[in-house]
Biopython code that builds the backbone (N, CA, C, O; Angstrom):
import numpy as np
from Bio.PDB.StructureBuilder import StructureBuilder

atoms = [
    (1, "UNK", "N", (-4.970, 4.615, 10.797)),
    (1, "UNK", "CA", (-5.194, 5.921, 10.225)),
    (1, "UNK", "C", (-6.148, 5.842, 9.033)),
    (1, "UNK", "O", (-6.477, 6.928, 8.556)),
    (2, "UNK", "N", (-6.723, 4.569, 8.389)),
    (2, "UNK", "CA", (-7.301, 4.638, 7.800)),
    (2, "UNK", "C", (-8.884, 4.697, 7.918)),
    (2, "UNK", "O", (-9.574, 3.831, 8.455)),
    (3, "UNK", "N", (-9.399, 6.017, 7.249)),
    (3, "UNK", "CA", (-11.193, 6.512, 7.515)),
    (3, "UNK", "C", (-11.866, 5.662, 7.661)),
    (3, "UNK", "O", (-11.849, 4.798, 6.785)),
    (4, "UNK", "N", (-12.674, 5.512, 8.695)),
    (4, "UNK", "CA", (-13.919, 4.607, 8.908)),
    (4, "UNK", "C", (-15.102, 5.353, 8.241)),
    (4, "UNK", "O", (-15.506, 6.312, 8.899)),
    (5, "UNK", "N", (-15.641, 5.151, 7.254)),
    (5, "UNK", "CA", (-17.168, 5.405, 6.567)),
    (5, "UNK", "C", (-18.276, 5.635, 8.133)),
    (5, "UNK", "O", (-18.661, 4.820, 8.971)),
    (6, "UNK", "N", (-18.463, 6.865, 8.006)),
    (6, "UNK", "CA", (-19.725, 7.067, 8.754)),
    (6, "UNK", "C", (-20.537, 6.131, 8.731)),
    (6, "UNK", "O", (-20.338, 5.162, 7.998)),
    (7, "UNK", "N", (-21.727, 6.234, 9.605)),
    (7, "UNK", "CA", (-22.499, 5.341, 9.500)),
    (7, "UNK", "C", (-23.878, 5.543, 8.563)),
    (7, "UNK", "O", (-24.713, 4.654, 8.394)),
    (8, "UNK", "N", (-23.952, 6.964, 7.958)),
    (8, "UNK", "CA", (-24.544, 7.300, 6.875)),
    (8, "UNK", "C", (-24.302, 7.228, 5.340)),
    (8, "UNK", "O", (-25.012, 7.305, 4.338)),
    (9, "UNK", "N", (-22.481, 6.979, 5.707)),
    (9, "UNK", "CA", (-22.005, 6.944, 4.266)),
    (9, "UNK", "C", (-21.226, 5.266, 4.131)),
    (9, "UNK", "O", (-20.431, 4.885, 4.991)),
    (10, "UNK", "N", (-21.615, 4.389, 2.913)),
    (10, "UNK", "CA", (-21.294, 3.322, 2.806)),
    (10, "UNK", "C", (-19.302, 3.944, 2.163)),
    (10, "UNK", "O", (-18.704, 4.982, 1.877)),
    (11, "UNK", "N", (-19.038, 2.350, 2.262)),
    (11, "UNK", "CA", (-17.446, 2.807, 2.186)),
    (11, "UNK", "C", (-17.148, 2.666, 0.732)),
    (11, "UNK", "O", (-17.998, 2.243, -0.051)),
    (12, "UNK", "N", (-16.191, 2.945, 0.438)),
    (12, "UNK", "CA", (-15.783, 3.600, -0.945)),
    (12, "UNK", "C", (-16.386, 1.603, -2.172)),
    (12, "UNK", "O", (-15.926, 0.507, -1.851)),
    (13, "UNK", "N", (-16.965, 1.714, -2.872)),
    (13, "UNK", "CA", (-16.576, 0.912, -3.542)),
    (13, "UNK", "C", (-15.300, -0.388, -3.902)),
    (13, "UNK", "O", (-14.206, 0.104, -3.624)),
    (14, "UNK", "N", (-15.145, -1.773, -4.394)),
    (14, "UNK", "CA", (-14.364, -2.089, -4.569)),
    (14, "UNK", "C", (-13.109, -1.210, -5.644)),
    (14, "UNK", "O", (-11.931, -0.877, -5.513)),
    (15, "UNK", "N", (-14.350, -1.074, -6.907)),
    (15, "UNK", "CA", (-13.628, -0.401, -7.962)),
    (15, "UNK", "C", (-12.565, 0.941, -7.334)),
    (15, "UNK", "O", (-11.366, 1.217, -7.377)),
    (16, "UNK", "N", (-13.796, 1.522, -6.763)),
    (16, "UNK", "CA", (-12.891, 2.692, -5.959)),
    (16, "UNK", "C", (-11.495, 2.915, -5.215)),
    (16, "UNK", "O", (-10.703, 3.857, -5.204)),
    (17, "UNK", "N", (-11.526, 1.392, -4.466)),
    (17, "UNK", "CA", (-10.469, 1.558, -3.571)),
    (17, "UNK", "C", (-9.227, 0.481, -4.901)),
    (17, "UNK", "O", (-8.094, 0.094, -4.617)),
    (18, "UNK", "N", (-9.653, 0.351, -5.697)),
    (18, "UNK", "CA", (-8.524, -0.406, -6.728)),
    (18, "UNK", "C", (-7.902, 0.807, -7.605)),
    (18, "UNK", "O", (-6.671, 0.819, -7.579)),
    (19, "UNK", "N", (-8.520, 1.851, -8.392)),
    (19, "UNK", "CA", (-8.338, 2.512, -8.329)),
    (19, "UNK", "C", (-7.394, 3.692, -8.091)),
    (19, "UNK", "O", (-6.710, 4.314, -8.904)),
    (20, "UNK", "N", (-7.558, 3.873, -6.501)),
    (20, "UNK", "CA", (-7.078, 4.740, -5.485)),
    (20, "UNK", "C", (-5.438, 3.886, -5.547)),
    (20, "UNK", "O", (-4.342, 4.357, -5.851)),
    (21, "UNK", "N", (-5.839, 2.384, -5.100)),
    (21, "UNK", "CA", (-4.640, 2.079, -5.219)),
    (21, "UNK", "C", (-3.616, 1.749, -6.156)),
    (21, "UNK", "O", (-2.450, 1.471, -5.874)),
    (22, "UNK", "N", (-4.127, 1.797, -7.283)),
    (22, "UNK", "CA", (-3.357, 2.303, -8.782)),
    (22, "UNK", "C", (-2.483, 3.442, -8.773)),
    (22, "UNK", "O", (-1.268, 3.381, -8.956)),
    (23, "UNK", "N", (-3.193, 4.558, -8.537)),
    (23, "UNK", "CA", (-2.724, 5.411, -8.656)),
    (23, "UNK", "C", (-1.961, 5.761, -7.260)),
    (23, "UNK", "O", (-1.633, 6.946, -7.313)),
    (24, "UNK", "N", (-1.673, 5.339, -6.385)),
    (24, "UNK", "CA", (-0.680, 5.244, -5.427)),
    (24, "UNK", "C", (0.555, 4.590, -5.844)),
    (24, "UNK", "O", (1.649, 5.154, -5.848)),
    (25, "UNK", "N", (0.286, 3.024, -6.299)),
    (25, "UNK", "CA", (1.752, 2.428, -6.954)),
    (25, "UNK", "C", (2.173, 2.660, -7.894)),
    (25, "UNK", "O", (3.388, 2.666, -8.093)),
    (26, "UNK", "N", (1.264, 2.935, -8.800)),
    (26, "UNK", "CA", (2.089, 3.568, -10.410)),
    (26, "UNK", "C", (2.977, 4.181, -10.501)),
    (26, "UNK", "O", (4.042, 3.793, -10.980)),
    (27, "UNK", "N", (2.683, 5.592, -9.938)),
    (27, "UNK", "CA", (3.703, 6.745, -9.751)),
    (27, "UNK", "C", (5.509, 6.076, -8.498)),
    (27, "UNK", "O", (6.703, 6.366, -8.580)),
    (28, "UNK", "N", (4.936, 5.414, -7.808)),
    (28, "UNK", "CA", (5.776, 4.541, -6.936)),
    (28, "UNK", "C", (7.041, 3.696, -7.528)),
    (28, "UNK", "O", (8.181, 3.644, -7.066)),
    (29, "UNK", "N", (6.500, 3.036, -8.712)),
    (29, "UNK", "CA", (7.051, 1.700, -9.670)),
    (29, "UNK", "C", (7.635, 2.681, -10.252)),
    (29, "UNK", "O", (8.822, 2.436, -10.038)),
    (30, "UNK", "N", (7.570, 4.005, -11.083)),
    (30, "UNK", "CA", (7.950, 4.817, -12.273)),
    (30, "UNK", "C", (9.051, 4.671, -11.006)),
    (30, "UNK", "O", (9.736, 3.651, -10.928)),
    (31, "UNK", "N", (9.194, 5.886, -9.898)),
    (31, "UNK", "CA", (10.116, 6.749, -9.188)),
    (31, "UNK", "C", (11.180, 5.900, -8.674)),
    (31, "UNK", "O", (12.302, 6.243, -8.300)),
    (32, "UNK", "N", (10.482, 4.347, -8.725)),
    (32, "UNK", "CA", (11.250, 3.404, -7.819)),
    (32, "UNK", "C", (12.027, 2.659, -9.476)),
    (32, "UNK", "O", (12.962, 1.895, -9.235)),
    (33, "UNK", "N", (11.814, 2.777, -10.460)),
    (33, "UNK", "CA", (12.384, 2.176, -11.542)),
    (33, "UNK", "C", (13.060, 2.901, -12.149)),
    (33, "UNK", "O", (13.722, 2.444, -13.082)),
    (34, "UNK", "N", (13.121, 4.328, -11.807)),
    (34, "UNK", "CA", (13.994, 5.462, -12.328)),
    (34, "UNK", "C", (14.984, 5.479, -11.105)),
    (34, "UNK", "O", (16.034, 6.057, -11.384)),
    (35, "UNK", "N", (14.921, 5.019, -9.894)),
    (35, "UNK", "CA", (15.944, 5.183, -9.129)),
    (35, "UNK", "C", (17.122, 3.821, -8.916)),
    (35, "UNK", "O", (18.287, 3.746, -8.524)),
    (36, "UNK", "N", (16.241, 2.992, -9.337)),
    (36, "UNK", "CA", (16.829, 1.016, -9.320)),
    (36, "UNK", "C", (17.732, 1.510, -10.987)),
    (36, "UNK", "O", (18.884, 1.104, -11.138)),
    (37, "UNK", "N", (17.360, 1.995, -11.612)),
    (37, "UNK", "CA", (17.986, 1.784, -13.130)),
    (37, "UNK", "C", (19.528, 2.541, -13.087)),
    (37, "UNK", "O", (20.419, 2.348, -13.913)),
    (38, "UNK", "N", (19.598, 3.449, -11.907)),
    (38, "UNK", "CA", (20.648, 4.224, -12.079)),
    (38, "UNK", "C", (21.989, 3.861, -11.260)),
    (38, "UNK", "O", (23.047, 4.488, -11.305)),
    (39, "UNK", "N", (21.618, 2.349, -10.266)),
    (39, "UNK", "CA", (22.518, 1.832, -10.113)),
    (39, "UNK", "C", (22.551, 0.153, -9.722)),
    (39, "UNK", "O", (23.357, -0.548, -9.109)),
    (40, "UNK", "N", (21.304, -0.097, -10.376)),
    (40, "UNK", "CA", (21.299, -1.792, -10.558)),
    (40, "UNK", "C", (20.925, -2.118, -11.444)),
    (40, "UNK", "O", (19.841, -2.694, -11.358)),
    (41, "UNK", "N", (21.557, -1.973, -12.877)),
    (41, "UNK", "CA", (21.989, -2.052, -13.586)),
    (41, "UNK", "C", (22.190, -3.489, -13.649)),
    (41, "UNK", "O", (21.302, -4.198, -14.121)),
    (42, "UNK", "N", (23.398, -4.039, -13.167)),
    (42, "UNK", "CA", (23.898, -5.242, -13.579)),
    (42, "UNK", "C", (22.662, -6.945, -12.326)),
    (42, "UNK", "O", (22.743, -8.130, -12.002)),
    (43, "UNK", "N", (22.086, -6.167, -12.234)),
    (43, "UNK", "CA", (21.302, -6.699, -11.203)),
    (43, "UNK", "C", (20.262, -7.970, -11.729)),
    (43, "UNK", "O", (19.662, -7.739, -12.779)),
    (44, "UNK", "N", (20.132, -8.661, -11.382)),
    (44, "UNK", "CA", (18.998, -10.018, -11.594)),
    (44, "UNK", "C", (17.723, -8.931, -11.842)),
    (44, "UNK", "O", (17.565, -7.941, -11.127)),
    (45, "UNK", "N", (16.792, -9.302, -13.041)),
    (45, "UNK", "CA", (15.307, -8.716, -13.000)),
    (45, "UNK", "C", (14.766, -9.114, -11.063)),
    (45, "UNK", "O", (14.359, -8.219, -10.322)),
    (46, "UNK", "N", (14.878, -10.303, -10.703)),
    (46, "UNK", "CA", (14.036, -10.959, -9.770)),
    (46, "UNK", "C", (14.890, -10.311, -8.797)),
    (46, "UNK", "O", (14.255, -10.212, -7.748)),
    (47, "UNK", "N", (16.207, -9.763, -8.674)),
    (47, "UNK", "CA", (16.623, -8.835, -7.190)),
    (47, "UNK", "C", (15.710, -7.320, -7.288)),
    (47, "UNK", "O", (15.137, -6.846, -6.307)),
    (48, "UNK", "N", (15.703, -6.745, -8.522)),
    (48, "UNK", "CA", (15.271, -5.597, -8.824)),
    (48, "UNK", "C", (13.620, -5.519, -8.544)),
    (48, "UNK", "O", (13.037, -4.670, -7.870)),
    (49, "UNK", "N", (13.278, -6.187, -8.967)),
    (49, "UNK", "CA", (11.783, -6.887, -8.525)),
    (49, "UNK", "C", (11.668, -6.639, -6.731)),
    (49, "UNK", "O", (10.967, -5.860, -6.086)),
    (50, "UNK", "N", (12.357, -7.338, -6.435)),
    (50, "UNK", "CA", (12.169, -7.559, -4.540)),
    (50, "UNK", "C", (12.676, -6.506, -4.371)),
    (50, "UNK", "O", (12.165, -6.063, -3.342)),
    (51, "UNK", "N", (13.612, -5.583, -4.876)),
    (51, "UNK", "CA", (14.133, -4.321, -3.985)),
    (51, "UNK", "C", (12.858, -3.192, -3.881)),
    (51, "UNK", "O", (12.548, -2.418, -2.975)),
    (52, "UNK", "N", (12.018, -3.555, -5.767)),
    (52, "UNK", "CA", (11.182, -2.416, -5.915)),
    (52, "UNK", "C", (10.011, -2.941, -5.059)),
    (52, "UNK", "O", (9.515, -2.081, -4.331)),
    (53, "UNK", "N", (9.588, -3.895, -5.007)),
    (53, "UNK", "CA", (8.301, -4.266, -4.110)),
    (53, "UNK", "C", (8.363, -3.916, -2.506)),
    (53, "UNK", "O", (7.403, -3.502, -1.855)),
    (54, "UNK", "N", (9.612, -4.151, -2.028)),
    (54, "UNK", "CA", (10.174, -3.883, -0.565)),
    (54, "UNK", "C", (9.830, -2.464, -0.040)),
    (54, "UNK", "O", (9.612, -2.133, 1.126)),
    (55, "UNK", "N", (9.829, -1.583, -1.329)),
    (55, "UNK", "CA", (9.616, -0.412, -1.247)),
    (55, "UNK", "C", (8.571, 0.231, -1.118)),
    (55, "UNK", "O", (8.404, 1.161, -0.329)),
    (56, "UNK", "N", (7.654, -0.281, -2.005)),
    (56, "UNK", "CA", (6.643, 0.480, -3.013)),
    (56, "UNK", "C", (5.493, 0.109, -1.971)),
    (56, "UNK", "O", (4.702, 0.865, -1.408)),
    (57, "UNK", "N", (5.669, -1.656, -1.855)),
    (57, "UNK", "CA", (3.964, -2.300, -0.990)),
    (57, "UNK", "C", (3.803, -1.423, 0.439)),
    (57, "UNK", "O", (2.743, -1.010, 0.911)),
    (58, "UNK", "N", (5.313, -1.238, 1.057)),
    (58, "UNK", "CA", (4.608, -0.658, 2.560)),
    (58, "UNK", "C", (4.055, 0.599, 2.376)),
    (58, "UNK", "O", (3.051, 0.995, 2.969)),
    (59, "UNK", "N", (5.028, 1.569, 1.137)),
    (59, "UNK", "CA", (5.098, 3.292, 1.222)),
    (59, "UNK", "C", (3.421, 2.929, 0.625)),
    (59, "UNK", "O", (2.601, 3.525, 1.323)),
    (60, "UNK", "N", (2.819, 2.161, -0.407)),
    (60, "UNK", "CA", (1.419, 2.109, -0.771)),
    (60, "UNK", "C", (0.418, 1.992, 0.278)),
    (60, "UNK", "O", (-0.628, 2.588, 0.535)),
    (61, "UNK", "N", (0.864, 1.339, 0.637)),
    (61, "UNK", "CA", (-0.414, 0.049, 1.918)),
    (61, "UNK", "C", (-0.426, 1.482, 3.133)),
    (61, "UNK", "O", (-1.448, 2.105, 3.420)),
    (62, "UNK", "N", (0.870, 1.749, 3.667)),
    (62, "UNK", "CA", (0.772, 2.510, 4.869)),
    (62, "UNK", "C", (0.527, 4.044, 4.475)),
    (62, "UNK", "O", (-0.401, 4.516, 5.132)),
    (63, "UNK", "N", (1.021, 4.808, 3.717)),
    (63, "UNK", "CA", (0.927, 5.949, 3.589)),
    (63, "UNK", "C", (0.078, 6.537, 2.537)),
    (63, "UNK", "O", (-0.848, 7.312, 2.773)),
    (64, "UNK", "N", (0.484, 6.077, 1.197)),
    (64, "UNK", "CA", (-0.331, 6.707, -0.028)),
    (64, "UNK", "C", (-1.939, 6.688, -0.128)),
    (64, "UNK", "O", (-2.667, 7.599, -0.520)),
    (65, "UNK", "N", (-2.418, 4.979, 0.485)),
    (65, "UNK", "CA", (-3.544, 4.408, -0.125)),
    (65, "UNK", "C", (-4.271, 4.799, 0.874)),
    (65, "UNK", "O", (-5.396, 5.162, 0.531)),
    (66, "UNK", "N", (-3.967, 4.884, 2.379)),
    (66, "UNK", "CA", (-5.048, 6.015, 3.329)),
    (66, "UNK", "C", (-5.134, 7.462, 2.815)),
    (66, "UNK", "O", (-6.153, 8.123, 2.615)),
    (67, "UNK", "N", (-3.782, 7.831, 2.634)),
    (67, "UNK", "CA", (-4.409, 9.226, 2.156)),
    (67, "UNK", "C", (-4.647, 9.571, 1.052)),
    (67, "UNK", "O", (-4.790, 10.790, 0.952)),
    (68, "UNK", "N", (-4.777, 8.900, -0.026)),
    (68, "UNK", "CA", (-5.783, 9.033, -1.652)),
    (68, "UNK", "C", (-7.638, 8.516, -0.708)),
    (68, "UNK", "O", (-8.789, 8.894, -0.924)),
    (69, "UNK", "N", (-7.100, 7.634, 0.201)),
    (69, "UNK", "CA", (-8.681, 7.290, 0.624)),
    (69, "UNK", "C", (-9.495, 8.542, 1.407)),
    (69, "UNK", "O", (-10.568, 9.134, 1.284)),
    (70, "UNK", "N", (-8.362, 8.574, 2.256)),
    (70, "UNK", "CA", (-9.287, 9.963, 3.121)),
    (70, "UNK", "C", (-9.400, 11.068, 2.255)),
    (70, "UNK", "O", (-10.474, 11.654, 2.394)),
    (71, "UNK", "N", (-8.705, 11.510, 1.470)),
    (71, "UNK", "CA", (-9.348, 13.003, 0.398)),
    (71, "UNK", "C", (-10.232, 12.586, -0.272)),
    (71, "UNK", "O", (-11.069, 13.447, -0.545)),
    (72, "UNK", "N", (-10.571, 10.817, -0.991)),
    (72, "UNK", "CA", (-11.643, 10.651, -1.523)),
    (72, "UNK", "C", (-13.094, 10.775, -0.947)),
    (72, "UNK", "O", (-14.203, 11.151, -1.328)),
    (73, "UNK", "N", (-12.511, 10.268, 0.154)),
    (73, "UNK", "CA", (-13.975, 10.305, 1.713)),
    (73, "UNK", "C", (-14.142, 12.074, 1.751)),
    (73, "UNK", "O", (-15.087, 12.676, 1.242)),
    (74, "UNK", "N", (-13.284, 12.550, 2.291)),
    (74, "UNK", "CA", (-13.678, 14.170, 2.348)),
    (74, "UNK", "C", (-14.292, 14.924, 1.112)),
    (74, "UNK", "O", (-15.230, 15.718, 1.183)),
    (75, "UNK", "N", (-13.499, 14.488, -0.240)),
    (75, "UNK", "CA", (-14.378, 15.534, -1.902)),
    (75, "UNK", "C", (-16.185, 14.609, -1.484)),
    (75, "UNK", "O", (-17.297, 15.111, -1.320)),
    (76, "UNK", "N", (-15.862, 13.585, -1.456)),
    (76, "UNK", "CA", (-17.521, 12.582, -1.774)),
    (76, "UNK", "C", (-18.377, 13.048, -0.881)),
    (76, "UNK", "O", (-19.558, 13.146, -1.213)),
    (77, "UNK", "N", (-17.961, 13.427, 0.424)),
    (77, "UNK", "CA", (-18.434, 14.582, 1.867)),
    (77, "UNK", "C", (-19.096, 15.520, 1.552)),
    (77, "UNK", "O", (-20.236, 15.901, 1.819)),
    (78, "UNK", "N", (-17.913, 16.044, 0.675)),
    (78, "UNK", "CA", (-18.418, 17.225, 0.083)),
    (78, "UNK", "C", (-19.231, 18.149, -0.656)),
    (78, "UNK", "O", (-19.655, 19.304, -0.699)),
    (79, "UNK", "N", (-19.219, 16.516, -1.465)),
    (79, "UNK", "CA", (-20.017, 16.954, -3.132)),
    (79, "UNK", "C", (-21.006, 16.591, -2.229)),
    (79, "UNK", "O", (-21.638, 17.586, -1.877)),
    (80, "UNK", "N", (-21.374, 15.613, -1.737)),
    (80, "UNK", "CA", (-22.406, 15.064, -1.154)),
    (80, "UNK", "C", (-23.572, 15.565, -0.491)),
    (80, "UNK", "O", (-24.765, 15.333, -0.690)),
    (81, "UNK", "N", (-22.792, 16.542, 0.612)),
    (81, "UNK", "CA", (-23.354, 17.620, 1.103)),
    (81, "UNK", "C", (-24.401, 19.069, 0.411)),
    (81, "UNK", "O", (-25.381, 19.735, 0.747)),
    (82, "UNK", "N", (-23.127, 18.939, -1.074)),
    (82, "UNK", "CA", (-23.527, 20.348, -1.768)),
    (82, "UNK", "C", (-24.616, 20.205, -2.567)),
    (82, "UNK", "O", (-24.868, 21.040, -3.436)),
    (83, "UNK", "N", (-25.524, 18.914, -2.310)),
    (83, "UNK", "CA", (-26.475, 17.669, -3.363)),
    (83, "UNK", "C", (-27.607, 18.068, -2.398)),
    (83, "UNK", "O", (-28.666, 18.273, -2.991)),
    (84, "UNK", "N", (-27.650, 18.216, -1.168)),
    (84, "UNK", "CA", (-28.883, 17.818, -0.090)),
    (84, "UNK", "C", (-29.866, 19.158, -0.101)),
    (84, "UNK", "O", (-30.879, 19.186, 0.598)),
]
sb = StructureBuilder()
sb.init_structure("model")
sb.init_model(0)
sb.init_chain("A")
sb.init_seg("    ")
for serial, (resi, resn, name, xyz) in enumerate(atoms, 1):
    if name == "N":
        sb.init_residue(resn, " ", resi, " ")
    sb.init_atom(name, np.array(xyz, "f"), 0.0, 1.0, " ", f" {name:<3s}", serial, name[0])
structure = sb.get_structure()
């Protein structure tokens, strides 16, 4: 599911796609550290660690970081277009 760059448009930058994926896990780590705190508590840092990563890497990798990519591909489309 993730956008293939036309063959007119090069693909997003490194910076870009680091970025994109910042702001996919950040918000992830907060929601996932506000939900681990309210009942693992008495928990090893390093279990809390693997419960939050278990979580966060697939919901990032599979869902968030294609679609922060594809709305970035579609606005850059856009603006792009409104330039020519």
């Amino acid at each position: 599911m993730t956008p293939q760059p036309s063959p007119s448009r090069p693909a997003p930058s490194i910076h870009v796609r680091a970025v994109l994926t910042w702001l996919s896990i950040f918000p992830l780590v907060v929601i996932g550290f506000t939900i681990l705190g309210a009942f693992a508590d008495g928990w090893s840092p390093v279990l809390r660690a693997l419960v939050l990563t278990l979580a966060v890497v697939p919901l990032a990798v599979y869902v968030f970081v294609p679609l922060l990519l594809s709305g970035y591909v579609r606005l850059t489309s856009r603006l792009g277009r409104g330039e020519q």
